[in-house]
N, C-alpha and C positions, 0 to 999 in steps of 0.2 A: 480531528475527526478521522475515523479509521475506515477502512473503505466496507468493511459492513454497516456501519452507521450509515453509508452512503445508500446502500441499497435500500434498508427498510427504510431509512425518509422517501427514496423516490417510489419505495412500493404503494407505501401509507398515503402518497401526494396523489397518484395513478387513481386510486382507490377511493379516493374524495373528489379528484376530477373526473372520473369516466365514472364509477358505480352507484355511487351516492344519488340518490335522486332526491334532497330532501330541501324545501325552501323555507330558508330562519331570516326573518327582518333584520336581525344585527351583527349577521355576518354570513358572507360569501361564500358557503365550502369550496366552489367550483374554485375560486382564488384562491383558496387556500392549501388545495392540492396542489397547481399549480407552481405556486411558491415552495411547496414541499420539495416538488420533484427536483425545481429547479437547484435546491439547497443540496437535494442528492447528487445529482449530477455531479455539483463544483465538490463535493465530497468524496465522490468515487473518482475523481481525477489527481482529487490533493493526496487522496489516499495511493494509486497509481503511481504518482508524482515523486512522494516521499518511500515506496518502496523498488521504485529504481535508482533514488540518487545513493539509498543503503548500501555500503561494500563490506563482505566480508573476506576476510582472510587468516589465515593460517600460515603459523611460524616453523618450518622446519629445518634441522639444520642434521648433514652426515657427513661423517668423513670415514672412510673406508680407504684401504690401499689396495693399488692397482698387484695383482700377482704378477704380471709378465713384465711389470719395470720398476716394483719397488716403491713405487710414488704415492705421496696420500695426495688424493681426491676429496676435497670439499666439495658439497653443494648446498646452496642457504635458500631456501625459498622464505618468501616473505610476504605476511597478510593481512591486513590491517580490518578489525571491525570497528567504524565508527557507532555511537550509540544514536540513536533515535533522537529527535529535536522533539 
């Protein structure tokens, strides 16, 4: 669930719990907004959740020589992107 998924359920849940004023015998909107929002919420955190454990990184790597002593100079940076679960 991506954390926009998270928001329209909790908008759509807001929307049948607070605006909705309508009474149907074989089912509760107020509950089932409710239950919407609540799915958002745990959706806008897993979303949150899963785009902080992401890392990305970038592989660079240069060797150049120093002019005042002749010496090569390496420097390796190193980046790893893991893919999405």
């Amino acid at each position: 669930m991506s954390l926009g998924t998270g928001i329209v359920l909790f908008v759509i849940g807001a929307i049948l719990a607070f605006a909705v004023n309508v009474q149907l015998e074989w089912v509760d909107l107020h509950m089932i907004g409710y239950i919407l929002m609540v799915a958002g919420v745990v959706g806008i955190i897993l979303g949150i959740v899963l785009l902080t454990r992401r890392r990305t990184s970038v592989s660079t790597s240069r060797t150049a020589v120093d002019p005042a002593t002749g010496e090569r100079v390496s420097r390796r940076e190193s980046d790893i992107d893991e893919p999405r679960v």
